[in-house]
PASE-245748 format. One line per field, with one value per atom (N, C-alpha, C): chain; z, x, y negated; residue in three letters; atom name; residue number from 0. Coordinates in steps of 0.1 Angstrom, whole numbers. Layout:
REM residues N
c: c(A/...)
c3: c(Z/...)
c1: c(X/...)
c2: c(Y/...)
r: c(ALA/...)
a: c(CA/...)
k: c(NUM/...)
//
This chain:
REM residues 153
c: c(A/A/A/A/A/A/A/A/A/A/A/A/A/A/A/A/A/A/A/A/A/A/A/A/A/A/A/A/A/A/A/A/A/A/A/A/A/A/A/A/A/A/A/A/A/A/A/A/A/A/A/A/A/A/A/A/A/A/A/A/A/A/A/A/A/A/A/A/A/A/A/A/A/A/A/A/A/A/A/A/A/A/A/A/A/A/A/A/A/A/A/A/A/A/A/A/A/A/A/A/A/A/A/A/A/A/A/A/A/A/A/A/A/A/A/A/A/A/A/A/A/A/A/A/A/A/A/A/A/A/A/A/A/A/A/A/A/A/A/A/A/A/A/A/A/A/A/A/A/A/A/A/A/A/A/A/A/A/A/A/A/A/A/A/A/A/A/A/A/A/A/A/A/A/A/A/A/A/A/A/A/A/A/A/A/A/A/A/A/A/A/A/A/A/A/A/A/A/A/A/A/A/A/A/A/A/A/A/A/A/A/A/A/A/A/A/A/A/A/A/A/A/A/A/A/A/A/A/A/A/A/A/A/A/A/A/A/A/A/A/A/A/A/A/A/A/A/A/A/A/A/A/A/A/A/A/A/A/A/A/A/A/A/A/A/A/A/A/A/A/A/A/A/A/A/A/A/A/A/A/A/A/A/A/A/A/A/A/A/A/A/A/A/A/A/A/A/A/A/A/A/A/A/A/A/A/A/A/A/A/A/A/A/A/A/A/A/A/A/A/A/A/A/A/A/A/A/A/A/A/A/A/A/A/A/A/A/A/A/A/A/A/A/A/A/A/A/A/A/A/A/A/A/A/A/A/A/A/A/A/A/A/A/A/A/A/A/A/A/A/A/A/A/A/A/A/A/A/A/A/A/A/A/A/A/A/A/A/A/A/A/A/A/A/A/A/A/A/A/A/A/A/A/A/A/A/A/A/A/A/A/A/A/A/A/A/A/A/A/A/A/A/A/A/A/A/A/A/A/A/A/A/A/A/A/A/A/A/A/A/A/A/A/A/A/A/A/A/A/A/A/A/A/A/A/A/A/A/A)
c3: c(270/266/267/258/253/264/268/274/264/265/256/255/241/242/251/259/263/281/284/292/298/305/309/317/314/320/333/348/358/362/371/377/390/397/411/413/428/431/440/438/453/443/434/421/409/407/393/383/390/383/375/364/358/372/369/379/371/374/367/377/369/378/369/376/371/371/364/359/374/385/396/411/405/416/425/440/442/452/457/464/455/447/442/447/449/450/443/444/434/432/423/421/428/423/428/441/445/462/472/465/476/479/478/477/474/486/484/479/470/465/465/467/462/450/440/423/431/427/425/409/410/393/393/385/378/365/360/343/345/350/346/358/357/374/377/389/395/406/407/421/431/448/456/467/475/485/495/500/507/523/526/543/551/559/566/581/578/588/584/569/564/556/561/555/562/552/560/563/580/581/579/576/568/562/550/543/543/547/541/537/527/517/529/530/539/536/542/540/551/549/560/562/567/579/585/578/584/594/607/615/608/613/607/594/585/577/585/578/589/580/562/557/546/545/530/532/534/537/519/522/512/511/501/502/496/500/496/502/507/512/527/537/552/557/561/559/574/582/592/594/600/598/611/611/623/633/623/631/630/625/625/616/610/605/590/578/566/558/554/543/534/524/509/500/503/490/476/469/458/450/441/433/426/428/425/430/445/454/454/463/457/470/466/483/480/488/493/492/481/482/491/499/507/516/513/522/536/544/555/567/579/586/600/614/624/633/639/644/656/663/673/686/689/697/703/694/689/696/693/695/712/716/731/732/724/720/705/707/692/700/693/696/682/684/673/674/665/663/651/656/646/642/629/618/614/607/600/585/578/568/568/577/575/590/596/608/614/621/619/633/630/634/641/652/653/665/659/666/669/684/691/695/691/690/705/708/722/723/709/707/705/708/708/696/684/670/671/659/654/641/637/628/629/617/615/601/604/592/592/583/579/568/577/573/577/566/570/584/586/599/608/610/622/632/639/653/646/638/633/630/628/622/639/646/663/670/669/671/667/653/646/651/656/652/670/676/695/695/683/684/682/674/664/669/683/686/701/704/715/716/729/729/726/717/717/722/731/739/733)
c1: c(-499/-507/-522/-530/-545/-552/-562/-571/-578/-588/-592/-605/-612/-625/-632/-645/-652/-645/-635/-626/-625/-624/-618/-609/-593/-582/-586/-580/-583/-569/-568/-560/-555/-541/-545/-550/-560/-560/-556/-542/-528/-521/-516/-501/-505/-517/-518/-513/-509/-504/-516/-509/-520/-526/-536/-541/-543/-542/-545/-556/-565/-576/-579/-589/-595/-611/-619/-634/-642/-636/-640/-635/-623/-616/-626/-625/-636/-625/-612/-601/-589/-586/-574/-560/-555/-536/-528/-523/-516/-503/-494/-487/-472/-475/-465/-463/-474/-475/-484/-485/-495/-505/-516/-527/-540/-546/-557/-570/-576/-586/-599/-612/-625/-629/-630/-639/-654/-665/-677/-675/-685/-690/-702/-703/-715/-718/-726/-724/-712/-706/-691/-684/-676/-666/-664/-660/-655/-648/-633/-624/-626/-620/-626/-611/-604/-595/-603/-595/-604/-605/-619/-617/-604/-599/-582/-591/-608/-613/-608/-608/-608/-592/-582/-570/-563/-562/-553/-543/-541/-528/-521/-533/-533/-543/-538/-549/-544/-557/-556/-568/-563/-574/-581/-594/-602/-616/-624/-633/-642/-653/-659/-675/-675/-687/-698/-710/-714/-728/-731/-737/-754/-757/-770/-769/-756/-754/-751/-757/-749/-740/-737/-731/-722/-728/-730/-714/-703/-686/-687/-682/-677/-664/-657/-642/-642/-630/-627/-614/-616/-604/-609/-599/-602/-592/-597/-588/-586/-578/-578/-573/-581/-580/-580/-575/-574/-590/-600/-616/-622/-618/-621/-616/-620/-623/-630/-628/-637/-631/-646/-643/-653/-645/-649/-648/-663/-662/-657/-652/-649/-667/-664/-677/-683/-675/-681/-688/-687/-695/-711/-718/-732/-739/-749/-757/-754/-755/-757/-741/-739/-723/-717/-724/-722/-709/-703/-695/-697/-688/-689/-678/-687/-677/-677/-670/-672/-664/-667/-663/-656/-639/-636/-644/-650/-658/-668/-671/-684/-680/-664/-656/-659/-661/-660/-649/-648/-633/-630/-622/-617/-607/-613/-605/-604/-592/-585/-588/-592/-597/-584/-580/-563/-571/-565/-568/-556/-555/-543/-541/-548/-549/-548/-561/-561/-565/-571/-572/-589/-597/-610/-604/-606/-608/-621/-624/-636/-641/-647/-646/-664/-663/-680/-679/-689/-694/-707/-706/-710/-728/-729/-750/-748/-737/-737/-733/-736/-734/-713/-712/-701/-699/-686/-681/-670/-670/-656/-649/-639/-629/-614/-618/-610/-598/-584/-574/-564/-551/-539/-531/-526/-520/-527/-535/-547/-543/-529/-524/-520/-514/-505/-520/-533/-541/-549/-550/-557/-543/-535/-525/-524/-531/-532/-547/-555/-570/-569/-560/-564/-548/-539/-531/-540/-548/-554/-563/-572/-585/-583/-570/-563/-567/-575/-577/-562/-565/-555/-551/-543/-543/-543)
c2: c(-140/-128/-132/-128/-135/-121/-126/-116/-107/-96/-92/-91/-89/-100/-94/-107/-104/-103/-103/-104/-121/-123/-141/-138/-150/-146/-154/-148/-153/-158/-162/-175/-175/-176/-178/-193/-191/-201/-211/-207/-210/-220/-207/-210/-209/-205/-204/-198/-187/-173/-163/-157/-149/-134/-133/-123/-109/-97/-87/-82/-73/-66/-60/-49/-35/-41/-35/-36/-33/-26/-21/-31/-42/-43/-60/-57/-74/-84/-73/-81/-82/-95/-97/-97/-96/-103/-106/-124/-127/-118/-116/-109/-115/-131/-141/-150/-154/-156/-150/-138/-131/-136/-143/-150/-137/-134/-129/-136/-133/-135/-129/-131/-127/-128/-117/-116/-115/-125/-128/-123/-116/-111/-112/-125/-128/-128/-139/-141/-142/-155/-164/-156/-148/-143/-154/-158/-164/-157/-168/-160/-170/-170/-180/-169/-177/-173/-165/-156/-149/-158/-157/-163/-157/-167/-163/-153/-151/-145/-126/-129/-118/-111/-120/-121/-101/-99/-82/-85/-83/-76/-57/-54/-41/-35/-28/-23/-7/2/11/22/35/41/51/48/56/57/69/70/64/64/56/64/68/70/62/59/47/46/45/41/52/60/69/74/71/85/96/107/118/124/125/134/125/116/102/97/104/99/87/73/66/63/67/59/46/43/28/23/8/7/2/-1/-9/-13/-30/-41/-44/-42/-49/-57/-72/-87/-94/-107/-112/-115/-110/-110/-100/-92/-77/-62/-52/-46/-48/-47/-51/-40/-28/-21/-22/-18/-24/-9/-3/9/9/20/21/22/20/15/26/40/52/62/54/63/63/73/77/67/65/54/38/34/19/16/10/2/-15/-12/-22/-26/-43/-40/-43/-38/-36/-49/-56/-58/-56/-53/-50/-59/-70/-78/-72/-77/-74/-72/-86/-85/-75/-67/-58/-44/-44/-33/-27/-13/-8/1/8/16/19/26/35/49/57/70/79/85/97/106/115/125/134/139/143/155/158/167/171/185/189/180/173/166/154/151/136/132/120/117/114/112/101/95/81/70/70/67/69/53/42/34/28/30/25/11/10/-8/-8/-18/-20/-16/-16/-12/2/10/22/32/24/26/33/45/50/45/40/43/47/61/67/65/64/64/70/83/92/85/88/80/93/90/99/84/92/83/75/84/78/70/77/70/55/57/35/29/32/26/21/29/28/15/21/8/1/-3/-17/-22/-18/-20/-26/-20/-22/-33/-35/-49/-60/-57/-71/-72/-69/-71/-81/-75/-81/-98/-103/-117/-126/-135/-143/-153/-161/-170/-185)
r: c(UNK/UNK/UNK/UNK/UNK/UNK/UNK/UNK/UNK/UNK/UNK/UNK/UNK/UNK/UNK/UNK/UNK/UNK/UNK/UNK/UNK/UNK/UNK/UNK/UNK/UNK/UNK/UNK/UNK/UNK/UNK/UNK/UNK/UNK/UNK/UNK/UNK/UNK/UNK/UNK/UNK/UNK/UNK/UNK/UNK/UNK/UNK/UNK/UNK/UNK/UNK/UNK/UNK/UNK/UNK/UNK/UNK/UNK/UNK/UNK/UNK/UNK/UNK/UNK/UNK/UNK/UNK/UNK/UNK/UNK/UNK/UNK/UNK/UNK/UNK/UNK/UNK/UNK/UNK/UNK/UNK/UNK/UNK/UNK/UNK/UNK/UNK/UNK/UNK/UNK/UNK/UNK/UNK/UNK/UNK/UNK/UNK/UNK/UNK/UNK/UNK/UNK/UNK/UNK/UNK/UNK/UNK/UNK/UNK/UNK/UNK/UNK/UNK/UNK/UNK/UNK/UNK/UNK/UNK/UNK/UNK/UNK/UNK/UNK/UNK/UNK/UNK/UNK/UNK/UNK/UNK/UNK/UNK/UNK/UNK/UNK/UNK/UNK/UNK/UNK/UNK/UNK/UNK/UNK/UNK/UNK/UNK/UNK/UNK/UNK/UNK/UNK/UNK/UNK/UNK/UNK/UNK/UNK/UNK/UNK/UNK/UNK/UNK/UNK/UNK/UNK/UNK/UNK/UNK/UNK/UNK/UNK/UNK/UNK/UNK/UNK/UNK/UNK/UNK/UNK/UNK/UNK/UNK/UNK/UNK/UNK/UNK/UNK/UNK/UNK/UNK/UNK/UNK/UNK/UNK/UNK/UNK/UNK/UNK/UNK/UNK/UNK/UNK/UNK/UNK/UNK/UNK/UNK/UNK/UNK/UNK/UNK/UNK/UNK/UNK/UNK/UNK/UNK/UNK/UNK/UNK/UNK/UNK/UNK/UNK/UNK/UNK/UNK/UNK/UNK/UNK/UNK/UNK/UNK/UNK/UNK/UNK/UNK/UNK/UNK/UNK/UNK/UNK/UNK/UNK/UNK/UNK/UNK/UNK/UNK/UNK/UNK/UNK/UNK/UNK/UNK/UNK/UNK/UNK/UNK/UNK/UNK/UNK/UNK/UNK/UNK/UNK/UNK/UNK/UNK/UNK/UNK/UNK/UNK/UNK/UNK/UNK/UNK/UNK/UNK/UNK/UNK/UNK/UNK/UNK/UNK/UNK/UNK/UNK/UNK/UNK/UNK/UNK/UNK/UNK/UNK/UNK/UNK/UNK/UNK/UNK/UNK/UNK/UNK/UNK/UNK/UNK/UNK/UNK/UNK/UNK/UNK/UNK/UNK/UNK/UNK/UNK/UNK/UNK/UNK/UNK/UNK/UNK/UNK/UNK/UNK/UNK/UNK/UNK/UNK/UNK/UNK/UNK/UNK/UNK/UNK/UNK/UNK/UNK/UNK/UNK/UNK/UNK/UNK/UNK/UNK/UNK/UNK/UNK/UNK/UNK/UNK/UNK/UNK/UNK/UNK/UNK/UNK/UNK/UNK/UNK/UNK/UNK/UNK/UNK/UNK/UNK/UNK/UNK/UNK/UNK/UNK/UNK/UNK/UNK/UNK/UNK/UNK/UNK/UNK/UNK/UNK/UNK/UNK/UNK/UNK/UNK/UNK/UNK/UNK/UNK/UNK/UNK/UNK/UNK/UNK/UNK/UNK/UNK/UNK/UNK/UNK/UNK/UNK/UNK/UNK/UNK/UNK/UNK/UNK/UNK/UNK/UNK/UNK/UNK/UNK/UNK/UNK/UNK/UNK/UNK/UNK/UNK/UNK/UNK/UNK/UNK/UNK/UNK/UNK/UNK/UNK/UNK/UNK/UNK/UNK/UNK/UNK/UNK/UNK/UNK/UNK/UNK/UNK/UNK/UNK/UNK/UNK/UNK/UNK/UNK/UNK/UNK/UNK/UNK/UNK/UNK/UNK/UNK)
a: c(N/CA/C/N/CA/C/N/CA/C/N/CA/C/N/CA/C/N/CA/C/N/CA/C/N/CA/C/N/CA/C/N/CA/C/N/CA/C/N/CA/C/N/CA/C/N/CA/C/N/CA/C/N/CA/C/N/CA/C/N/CA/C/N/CA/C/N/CA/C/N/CA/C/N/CA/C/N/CA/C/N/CA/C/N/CA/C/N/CA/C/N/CA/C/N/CA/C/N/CA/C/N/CA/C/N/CA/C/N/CA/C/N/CA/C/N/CA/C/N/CA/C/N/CA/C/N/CA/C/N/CA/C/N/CA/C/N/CA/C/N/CA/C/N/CA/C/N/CA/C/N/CA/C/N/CA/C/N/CA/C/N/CA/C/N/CA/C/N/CA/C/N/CA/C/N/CA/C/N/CA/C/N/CA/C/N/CA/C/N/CA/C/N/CA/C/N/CA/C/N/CA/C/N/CA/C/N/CA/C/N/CA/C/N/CA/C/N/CA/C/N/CA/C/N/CA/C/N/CA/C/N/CA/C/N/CA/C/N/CA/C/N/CA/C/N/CA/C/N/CA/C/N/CA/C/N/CA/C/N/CA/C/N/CA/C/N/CA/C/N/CA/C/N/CA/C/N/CA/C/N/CA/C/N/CA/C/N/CA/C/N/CA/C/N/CA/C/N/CA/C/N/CA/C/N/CA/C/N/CA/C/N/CA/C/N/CA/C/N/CA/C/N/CA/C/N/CA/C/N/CA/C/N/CA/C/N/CA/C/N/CA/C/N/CA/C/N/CA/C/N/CA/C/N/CA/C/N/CA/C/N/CA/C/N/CA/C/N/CA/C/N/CA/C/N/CA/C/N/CA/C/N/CA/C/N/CA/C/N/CA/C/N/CA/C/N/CA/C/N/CA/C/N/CA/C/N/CA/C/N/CA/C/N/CA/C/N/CA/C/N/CA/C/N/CA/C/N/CA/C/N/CA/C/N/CA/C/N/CA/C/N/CA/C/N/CA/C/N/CA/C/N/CA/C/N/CA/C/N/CA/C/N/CA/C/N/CA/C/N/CA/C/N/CA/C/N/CA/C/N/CA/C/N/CA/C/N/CA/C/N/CA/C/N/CA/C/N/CA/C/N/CA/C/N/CA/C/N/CA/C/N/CA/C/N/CA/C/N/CA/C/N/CA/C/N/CA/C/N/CA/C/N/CA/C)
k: c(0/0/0/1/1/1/2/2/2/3/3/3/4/4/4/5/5/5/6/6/6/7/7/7/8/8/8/9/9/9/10/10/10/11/11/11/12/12/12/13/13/13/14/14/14/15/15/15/16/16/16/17/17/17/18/18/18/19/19/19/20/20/20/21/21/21/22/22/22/23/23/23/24/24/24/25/25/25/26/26/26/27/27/27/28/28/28/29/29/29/30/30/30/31/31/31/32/32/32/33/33/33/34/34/34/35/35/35/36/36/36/37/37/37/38/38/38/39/39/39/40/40/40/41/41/41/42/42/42/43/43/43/44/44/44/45/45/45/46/46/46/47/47/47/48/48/48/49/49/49/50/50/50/51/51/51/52/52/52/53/53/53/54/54/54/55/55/55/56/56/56/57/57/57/58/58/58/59/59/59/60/60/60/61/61/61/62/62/62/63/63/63/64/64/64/65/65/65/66/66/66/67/67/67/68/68/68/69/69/69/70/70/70/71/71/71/72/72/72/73/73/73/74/74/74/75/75/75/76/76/76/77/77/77/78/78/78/79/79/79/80/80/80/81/81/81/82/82/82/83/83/83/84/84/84/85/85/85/86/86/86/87/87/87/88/88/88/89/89/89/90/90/90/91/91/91/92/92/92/93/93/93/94/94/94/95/95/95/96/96/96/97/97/97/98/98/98/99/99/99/100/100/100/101/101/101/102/102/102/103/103/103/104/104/104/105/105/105/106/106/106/107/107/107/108/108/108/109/109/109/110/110/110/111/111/111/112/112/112/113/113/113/114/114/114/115/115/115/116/116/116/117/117/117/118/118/118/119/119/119/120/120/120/121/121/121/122/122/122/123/123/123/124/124/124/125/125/125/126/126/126/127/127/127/128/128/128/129/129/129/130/130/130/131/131/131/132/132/132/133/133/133/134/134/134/135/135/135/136/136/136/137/137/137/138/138/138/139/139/139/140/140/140/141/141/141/142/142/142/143/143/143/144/144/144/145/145/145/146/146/146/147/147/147/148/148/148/149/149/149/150/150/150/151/151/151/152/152/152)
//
């Protein structure tokens, strides 16, 4: 299947499988070995494997709260990785689309904040700084975030 114009077909760069993506999307996954990828959009895109700093062992759709916004909620997604926390807004939000990362280390706690809807996440970094992120199943996301931070031997 031919890309369409003005389009460049991308590639993995594991297996060399065709890649699909959306005009919005910057974390790939091969379809066929699972290979996460980074889209750089430049003139020429280019893809690049994602750092194994930043590899998820889970992803999920959340809003995020960031450090002196007080109202400014961005959705997107949040990746919890074997070195930290990394969220990555959706590209339609209003503000600073920046992504985000919060290193274990950094971490002092995380506590839940349960909602009839959805959850906040609410995790303080040792300079005192909040971030929240409003997730449905808050409690499996606190249990993932205080598995993965856990020193490793």
């Amino acid at each position: 299947m031919q890309a369409p114009v003005g389009l460049l077909p991308l590639k993995c760069v594991n297996c060399g499988g065709s890649l699909e993506t959306t005009p919005t999307a910057d974390i790939l996954r091969c379809q066929y070995c699972k290979q996460l990828m980074l889209l750089h959009r430049q003139a020429a895109p280019t893809i690049a494997p994602v750092p194994s700093a930043l590899v998820a062992r889970q992803e999920v759709s959340a809003n995020c709260l960031r450090p002196g916004d007080a109202l400014n909620w961005q959705g997107g997604t949040l990746y919890v990785a074997p070195e930290g926390l990394a969220f990555v807004p959706h590209s339609f939000n209003f503000g600073t689309l920046e992504r985000a990362v919060v290193f274990y280390p950094q971490i002092m706690g995380v506590t839940l904040d349960t909602g009839l809807i959805s959850d906040d996440v609410v995790v303080t970094l040792r300079d005192g700084q909040t971030w929240s992120y409003r997730v449905r199943k808050g409690k499996e996301l606190v249990e993932a975030i205080q598995q993965a931070a856990q020193p490793r031997a």
